[in-house]
Biotite code that builds the C-alpha atoms (Angstrom):
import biotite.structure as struc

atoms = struc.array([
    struc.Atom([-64.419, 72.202, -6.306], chain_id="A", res_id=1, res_name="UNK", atom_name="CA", element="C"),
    struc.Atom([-60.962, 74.007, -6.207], chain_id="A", res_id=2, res_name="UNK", atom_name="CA", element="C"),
    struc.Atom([-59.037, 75.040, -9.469], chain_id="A", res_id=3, res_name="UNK", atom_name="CA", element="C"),
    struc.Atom([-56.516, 71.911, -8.570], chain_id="A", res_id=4, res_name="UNK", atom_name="CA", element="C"),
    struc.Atom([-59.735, 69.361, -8.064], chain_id="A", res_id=5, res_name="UNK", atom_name="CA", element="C"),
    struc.Atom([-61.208, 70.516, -11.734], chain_id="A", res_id=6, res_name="UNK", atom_name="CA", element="C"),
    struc.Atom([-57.620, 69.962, -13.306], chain_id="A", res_id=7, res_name="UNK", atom_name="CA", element="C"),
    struc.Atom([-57.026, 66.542, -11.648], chain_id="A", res_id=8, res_name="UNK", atom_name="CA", element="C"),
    struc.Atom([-60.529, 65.360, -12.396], chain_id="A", res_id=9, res_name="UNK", atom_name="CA", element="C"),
    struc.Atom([-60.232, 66.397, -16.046], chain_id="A", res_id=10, res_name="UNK", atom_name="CA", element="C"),
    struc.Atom([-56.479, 64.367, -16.567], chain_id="A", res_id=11, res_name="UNK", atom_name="CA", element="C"),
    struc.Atom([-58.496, 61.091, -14.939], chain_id="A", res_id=12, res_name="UNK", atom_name="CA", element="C"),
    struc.Atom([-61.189, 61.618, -17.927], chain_id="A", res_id=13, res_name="UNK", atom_name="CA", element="C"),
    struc.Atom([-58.158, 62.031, -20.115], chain_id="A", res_id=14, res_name="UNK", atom_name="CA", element="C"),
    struc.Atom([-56.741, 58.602, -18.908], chain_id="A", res_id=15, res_name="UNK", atom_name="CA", element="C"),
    struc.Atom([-59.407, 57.004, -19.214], chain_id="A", res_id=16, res_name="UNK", atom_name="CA", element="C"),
    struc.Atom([-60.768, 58.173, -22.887], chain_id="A", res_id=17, res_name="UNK", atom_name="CA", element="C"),
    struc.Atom([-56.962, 56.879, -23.519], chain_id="A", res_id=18, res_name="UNK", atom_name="CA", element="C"),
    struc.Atom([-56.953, 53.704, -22.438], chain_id="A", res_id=19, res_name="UNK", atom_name="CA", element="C"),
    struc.Atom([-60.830, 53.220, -24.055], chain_id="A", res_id=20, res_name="UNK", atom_name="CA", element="C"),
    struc.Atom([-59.135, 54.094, -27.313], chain_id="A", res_id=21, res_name="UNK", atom_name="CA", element="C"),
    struc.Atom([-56.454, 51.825, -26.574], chain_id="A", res_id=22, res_name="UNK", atom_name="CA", element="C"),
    struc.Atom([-58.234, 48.934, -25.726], chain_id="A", res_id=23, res_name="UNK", atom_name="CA", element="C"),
    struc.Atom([-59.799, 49.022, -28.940], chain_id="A", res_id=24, res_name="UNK", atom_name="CA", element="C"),
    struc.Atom([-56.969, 48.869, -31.026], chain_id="A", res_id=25, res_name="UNK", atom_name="CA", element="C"),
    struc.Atom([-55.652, 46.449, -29.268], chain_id="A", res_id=26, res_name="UNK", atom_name="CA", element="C"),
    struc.Atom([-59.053, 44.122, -29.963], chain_id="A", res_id=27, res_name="UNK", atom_name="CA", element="C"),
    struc.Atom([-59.488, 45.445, -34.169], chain_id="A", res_id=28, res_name="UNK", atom_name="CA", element="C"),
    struc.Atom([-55.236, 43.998, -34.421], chain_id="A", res_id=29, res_name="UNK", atom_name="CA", element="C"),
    struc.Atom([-55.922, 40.841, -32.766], chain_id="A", res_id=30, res_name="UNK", atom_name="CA", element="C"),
    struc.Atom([-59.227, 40.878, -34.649], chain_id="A", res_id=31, res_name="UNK", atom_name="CA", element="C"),
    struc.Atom([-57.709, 41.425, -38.040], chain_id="A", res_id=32, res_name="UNK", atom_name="CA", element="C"),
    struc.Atom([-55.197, 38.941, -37.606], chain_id="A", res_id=33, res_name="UNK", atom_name="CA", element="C"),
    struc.Atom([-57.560, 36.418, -38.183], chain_id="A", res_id=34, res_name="UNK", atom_name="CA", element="C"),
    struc.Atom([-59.785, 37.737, -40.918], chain_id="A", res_id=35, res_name="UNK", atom_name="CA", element="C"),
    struc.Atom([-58.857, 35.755, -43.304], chain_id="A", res_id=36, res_name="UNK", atom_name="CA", element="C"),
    struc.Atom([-59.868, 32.653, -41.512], chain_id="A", res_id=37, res_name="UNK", atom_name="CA", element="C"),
    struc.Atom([-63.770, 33.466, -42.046], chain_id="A", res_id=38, res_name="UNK", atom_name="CA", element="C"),
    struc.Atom([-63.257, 33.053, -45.796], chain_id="A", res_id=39, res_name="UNK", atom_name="CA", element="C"),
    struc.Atom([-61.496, 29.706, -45.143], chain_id="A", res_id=40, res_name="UNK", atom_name="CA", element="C"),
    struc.Atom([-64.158, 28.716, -42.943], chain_id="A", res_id=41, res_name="UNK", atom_name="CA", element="C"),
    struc.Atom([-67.019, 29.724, -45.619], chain_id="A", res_id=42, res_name="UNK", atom_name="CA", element="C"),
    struc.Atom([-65.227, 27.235, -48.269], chain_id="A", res_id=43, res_name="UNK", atom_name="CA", element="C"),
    struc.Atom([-65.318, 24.332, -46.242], chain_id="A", res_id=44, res_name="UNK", atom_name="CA", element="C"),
    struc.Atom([-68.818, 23.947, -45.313], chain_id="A", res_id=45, res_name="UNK", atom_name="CA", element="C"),
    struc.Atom([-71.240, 22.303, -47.048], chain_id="A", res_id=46, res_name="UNK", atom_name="CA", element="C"),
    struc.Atom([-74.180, 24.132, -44.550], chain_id="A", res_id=47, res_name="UNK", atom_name="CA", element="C"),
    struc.Atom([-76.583, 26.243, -46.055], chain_id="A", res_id=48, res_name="UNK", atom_name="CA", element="C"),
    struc.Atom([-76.922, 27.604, -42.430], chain_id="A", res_id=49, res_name="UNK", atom_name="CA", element="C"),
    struc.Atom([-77.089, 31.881, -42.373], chain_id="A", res_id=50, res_name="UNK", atom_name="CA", element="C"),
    struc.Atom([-75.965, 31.951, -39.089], chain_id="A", res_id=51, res_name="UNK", atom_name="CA", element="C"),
    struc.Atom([-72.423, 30.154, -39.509], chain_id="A", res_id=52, res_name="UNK", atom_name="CA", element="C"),
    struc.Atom([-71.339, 33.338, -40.137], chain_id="A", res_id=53, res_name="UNK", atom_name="CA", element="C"),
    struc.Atom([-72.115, 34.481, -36.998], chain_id="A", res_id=54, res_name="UNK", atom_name="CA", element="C"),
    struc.Atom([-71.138, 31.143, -35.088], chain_id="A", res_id=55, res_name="UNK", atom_name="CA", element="C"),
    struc.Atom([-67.296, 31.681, -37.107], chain_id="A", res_id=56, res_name="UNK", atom_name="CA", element="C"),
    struc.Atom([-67.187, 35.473, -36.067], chain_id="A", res_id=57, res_name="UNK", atom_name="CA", element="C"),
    struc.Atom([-67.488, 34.962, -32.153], chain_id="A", res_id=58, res_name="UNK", atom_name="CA", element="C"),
    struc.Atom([-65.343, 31.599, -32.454], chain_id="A", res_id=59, res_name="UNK", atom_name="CA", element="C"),
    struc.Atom([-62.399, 33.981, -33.761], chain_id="A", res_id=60, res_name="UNK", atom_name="CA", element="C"),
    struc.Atom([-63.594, 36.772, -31.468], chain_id="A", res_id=61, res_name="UNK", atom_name="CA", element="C"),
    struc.Atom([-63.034, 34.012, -28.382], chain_id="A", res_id=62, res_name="UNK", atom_name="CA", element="C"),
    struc.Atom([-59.862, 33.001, -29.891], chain_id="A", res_id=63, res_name="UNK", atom_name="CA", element="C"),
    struc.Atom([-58.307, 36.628, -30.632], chain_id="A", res_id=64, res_name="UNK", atom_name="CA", element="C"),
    struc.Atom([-59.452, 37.380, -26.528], chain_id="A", res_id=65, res_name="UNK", atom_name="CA", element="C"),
    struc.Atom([-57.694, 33.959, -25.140], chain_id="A", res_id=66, res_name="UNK", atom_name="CA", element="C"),
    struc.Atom([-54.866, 34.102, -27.563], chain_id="A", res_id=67, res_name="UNK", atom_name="CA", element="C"),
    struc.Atom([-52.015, 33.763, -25.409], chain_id="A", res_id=68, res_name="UNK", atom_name="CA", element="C"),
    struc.Atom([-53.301, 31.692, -22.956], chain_id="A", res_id=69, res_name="UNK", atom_name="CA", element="C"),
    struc.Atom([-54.286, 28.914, -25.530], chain_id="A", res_id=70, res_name="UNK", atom_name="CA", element="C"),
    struc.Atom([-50.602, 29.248, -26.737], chain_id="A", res_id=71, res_name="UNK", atom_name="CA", element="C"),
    struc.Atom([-49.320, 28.681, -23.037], chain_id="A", res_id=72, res_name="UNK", atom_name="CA", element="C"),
    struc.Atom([-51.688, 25.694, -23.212], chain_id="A", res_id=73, res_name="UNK", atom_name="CA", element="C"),
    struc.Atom([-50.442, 21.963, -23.696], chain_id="A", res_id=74, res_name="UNK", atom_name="CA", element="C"),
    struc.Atom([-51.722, 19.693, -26.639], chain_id="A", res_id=75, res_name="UNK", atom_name="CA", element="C"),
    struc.Atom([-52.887, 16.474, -25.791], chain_id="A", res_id=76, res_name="UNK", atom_name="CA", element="C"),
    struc.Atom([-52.100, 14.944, -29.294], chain_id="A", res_id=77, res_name="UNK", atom_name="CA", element="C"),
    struc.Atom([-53.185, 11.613, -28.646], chain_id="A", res_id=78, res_name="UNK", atom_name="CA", element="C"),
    struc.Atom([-56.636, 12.793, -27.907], chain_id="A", res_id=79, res_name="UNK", atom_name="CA", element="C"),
    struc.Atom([-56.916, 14.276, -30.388], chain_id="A", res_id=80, res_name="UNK", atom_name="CA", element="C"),
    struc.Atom([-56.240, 11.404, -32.619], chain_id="A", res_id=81, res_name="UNK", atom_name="CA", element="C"),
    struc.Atom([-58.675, 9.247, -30.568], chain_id="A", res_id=82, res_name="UNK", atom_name="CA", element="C"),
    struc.Atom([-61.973, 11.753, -31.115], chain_id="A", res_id=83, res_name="UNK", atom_name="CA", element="C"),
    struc.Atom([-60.290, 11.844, -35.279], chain_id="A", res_id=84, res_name="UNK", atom_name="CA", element="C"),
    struc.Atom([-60.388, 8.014, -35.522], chain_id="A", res_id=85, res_name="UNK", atom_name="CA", element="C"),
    struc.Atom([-64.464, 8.217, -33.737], chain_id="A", res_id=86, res_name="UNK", atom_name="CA", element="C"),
    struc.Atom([-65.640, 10.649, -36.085], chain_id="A", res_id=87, res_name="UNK", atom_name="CA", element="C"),
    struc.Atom([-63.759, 10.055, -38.751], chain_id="A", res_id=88, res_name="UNK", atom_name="CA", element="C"),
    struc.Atom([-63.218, 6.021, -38.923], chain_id="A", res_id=89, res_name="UNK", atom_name="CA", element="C"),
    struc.Atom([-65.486, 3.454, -40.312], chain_id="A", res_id=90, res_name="UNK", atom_name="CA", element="C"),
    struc.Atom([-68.038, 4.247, -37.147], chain_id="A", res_id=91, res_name="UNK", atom_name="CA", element="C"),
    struc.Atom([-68.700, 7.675, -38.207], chain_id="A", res_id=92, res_name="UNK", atom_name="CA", element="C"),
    struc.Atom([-69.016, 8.271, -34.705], chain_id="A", res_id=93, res_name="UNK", atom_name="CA", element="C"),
    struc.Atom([-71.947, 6.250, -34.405], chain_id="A", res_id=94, res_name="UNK", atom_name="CA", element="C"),
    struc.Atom([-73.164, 4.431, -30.831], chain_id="A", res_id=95, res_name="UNK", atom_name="CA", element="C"),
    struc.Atom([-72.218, 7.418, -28.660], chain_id="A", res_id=96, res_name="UNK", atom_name="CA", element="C"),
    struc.Atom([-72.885, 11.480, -28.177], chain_id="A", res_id=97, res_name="UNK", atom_name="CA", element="C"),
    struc.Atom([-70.426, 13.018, -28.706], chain_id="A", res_id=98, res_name="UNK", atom_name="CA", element="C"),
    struc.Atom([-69.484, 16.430, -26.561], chain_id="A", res_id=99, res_name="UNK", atom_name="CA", element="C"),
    struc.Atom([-68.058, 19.989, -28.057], chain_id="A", res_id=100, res_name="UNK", atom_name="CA", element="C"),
    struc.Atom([-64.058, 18.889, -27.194], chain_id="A", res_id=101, res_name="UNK", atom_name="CA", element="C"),
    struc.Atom([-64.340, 15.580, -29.204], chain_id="A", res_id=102, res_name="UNK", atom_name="CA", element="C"),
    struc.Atom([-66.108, 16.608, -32.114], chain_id="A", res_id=103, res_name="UNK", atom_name="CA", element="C"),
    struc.Atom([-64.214, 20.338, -32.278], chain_id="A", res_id=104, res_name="UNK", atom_name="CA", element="C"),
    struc.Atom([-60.744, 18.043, -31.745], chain_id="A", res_id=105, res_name="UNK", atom_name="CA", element="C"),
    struc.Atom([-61.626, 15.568, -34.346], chain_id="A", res_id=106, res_name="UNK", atom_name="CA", element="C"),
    struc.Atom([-62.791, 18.595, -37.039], chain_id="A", res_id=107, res_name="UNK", atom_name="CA", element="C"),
    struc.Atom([-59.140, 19.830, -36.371], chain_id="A", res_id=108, res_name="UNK", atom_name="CA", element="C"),
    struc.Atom([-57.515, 16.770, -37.001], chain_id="A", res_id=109, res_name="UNK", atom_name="CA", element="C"),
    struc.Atom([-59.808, 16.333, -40.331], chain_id="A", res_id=110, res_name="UNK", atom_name="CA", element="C"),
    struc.Atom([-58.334, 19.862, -41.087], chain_id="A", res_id=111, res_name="UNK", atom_name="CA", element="C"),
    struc.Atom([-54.758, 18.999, -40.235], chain_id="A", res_id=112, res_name="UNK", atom_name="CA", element="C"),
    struc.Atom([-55.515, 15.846, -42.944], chain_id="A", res_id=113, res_name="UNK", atom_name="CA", element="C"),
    struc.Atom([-56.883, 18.174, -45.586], chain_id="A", res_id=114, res_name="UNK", atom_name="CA", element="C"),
    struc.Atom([-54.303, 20.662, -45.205], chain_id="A", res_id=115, res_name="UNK", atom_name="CA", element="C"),
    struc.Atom([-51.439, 18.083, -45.345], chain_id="A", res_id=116, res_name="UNK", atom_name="CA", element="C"),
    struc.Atom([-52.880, 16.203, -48.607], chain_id="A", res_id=117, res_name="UNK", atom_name="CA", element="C"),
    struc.Atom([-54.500, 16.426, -51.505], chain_id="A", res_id=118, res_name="UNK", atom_name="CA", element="C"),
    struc.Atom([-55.320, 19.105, -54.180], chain_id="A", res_id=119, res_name="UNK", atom_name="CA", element="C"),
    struc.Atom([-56.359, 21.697, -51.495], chain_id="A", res_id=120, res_name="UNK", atom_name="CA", element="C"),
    struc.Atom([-53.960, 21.274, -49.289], chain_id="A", res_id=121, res_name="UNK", atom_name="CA", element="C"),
    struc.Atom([-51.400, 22.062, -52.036], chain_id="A", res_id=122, res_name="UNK", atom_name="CA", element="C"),
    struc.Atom([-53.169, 24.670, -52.637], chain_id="A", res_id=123, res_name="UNK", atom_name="CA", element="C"),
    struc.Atom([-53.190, 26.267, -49.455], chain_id="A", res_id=124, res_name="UNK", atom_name="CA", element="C"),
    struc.Atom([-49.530, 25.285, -49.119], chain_id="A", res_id=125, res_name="UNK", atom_name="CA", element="C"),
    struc.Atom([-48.310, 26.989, -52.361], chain_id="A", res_id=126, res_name="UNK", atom_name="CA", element="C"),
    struc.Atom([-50.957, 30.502, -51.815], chain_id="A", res_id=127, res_name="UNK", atom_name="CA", element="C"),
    struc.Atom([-49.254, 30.592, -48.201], chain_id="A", res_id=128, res_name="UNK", atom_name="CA", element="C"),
    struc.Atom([-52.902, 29.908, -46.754], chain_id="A", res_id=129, res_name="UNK", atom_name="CA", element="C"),
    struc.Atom([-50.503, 29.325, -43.352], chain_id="A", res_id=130, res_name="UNK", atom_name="CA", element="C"),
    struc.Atom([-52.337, 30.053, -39.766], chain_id="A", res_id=131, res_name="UNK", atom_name="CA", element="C"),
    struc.Atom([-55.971, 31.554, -41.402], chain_id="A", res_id=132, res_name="UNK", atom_name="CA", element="C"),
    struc.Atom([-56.561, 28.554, -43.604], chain_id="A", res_id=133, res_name="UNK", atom_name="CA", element="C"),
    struc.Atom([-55.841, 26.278, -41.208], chain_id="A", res_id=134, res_name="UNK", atom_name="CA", element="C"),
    struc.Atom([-58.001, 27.608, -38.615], chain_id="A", res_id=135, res_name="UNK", atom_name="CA", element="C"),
    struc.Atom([-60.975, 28.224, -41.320], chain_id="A", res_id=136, res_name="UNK", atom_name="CA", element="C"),
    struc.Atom([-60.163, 24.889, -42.443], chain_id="A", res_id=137, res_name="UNK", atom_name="CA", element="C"),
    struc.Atom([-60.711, 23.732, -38.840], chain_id="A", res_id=138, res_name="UNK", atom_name="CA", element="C"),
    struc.Atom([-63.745, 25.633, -38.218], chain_id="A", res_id=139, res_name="UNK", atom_name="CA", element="C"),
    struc.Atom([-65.494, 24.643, -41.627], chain_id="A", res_id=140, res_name="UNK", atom_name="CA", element="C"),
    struc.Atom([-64.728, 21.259, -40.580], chain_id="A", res_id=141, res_name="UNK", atom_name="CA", element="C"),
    struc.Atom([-66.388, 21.599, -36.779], chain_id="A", res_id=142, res_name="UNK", atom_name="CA", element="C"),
    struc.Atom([-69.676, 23.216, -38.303], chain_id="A", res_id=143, res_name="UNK", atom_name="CA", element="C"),
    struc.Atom([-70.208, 19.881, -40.882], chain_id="A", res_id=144, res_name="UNK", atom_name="CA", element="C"),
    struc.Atom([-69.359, 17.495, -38.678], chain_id="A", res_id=145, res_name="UNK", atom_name="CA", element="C"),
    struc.Atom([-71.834, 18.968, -36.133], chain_id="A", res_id=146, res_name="UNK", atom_name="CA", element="C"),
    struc.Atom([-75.011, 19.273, -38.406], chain_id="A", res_id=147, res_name="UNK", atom_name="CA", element="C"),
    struc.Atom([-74.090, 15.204, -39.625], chain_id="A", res_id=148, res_name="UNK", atom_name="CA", element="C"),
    struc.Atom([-73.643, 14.266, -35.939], chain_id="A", res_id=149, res_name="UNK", atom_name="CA", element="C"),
    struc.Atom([-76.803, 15.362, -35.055], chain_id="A", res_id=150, res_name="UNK", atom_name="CA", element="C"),
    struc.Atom([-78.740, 14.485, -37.453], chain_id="A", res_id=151, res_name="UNK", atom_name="CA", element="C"),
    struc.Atom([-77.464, 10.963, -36.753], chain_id="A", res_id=152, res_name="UNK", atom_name="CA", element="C"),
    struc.Atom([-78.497, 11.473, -32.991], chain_id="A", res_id=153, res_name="UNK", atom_name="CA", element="C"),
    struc.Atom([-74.885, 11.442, -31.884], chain_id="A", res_id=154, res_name="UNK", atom_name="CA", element="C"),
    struc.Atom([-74.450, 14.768, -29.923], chain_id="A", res_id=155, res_name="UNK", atom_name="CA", element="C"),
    struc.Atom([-75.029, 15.354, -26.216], chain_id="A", res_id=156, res_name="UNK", atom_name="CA", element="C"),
    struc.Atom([-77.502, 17.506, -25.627], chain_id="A", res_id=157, res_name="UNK", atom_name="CA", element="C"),
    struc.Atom([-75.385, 19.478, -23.452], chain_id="A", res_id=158, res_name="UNK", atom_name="CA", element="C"),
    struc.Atom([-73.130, 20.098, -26.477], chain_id="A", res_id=159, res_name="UNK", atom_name="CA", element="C"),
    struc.Atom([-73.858, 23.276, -29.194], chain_id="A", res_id=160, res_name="UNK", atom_name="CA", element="C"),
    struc.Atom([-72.623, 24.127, -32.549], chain_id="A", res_id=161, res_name="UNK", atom_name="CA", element="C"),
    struc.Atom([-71.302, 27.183, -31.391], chain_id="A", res_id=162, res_name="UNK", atom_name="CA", element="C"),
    struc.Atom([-69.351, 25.600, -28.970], chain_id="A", res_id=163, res_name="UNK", atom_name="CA", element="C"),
    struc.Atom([-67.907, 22.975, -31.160], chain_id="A", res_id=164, res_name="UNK", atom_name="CA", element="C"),
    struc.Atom([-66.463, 25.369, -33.774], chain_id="A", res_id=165, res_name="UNK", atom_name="CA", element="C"),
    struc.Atom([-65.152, 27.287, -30.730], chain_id="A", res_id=166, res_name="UNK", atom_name="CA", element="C"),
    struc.Atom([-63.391, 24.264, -29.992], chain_id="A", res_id=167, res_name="UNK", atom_name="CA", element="C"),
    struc.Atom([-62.660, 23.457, -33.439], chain_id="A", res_id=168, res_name="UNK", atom_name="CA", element="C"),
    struc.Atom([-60.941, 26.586, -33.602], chain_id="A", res_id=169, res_name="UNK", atom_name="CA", element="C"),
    struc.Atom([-59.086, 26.594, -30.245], chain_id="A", res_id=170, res_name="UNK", atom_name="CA", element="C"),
    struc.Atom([-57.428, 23.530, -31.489], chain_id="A", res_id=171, res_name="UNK", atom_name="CA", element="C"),
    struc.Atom([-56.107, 24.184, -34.544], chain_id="A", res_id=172, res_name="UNK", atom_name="CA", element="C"),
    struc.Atom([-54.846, 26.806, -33.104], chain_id="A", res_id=173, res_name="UNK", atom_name="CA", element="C"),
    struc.Atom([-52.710, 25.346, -30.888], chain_id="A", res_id=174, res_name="UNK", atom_name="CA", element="C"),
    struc.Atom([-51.516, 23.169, -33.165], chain_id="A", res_id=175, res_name="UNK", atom_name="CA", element="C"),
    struc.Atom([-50.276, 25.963, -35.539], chain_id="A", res_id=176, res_name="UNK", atom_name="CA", element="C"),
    struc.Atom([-48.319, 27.713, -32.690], chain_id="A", res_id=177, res_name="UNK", atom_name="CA", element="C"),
    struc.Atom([-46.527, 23.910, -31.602], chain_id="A", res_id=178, res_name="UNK", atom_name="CA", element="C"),
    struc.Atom([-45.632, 23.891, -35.540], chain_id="A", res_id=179, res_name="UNK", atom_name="CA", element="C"),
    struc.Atom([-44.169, 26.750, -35.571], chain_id="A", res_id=180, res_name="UNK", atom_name="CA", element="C"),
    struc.Atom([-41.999, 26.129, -32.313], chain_id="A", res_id=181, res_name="UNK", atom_name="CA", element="C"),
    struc.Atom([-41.091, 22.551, -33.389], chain_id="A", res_id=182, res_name="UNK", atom_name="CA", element="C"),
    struc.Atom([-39.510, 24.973, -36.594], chain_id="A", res_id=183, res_name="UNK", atom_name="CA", element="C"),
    struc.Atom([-38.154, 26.594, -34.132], chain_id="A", res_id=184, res_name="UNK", atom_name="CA", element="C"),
    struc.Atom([-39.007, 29.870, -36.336], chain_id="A", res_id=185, res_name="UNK", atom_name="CA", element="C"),
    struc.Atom([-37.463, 28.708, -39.687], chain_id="A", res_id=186, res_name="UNK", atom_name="CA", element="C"),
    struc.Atom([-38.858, 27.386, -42.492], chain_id="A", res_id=187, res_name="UNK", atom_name="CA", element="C"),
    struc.Atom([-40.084, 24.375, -41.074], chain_id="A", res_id=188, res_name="UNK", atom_name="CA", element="C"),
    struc.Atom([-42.229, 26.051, -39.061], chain_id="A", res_id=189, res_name="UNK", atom_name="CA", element="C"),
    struc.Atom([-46.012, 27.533, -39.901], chain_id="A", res_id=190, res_name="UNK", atom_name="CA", element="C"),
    struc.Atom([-47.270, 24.979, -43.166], chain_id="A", res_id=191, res_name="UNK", atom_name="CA", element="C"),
    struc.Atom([-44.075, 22.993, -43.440], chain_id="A", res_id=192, res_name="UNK", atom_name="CA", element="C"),
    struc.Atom([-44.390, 22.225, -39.510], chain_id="A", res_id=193, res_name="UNK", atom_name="CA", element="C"),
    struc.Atom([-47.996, 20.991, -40.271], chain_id="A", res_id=194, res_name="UNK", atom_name="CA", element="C"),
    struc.Atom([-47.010, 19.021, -42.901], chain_id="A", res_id=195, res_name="UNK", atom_name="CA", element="C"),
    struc.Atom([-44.724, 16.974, -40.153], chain_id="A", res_id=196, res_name="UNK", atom_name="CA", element="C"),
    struc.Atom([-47.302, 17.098, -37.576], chain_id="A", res_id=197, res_name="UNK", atom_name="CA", element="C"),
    struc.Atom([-49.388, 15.378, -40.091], chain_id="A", res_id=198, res_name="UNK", atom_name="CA", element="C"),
    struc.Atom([-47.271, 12.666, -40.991], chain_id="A", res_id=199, res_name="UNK", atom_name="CA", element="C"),
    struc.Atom([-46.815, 11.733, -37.598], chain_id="A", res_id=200, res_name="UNK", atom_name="CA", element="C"),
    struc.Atom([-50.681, 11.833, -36.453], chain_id="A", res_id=201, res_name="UNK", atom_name="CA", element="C"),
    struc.Atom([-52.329, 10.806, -39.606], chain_id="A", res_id=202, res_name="UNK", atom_name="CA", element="C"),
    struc.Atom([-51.206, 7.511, -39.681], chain_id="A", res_id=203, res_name="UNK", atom_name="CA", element="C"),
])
């Protein structure tokens, strides 16, 4: 190998140690920006379950991976309502299973209700809980609903509770980001722009 060979070959390594390094500091920001969600998440369910911890970790791990692409994605609002009003409604989502996108949109909806109302959704409001508490919210949400679905016989056995907080997750993510563009990056975006998404879902 010639003096010129040995010096190329050692700026590739170089390059590619680089953009290694890179890589991973792009994955711990987009990590850390949801961080706070896990505690969220933790608060609002009522499992005893020592693996939700793990099943909340990879849902923000998928979410922090697919982030822009879910934000280039559209909402289908009214669906989301619909799979709300069959978990949530005097059914209790009873006489049908139930797969991962109507059970992970209904949690978020549940979320988006909680957030918008009520002692700890003034809460979150006034400590400026915003996009973490939402999600966590969301994902808190997805796990209960899950463990009283099945239990109930009401989940298609295609359908896991990994991939229902995933969902859970995905959604009320998407949500945040139209709130914030409906505020058009004011003030009426982020918790205020929930609060009107709310009031014209939750009827």
């Amino acid at each position: 190998m010639t003096i010129a060979e040995r010096e190329d070959t050692v700026v590739r390594r170089a390059d590619m140690a680089r953009n290694v390094v890179m890589a991973e500091v792009d994955t711990s920001v987009l990590r850390d920006e949801f961080d706070g969600a896990m505690h969220h998440a933790r608060q609002h369910t009522s499992s005893s379950d020592p693996n939700e911890s793990s099943l909340f970790s990879s849902a923000l791990g998928m979410l922090s991976g697919n982030k822009q692409s879910f934000q280039d994605e559209d909402l289908d609002e009214d669906s989301a309502v619909r799979a709300h009003q069959q978990m949530y409604g005097g059914g209790g989502g009873g006489g049908r299973q139930h797969n991962s996108e109507d059970m992970g949109a209904g949690a978020a909806m549940q979320a988006l209700k909680m957030f918008s109302g009520g002692e700890q959704g003034q809460q979150h409001q006034q400590g400026g809980g915003g996009q973490n508490a939402f999600i966590g919210m969301a994902m808190g949400q997805a796990a209960k609903l899950f463990d009283q679905q099945q239990e109930q016989g009401n989940v298609d056995p295609s359908t896991d509770k990994q991939s229902v907080v995933n969902n859970a997750a995905k959604m009320a993510f998407k949500m945040y980001m139209k709130s914030q563009m409906s505020g058009g990056g004011s003030s009426s975006g982020g918790p205020a722009g929930l609060l009107g998404m709310a009031s014209k879902f939750m009827q």
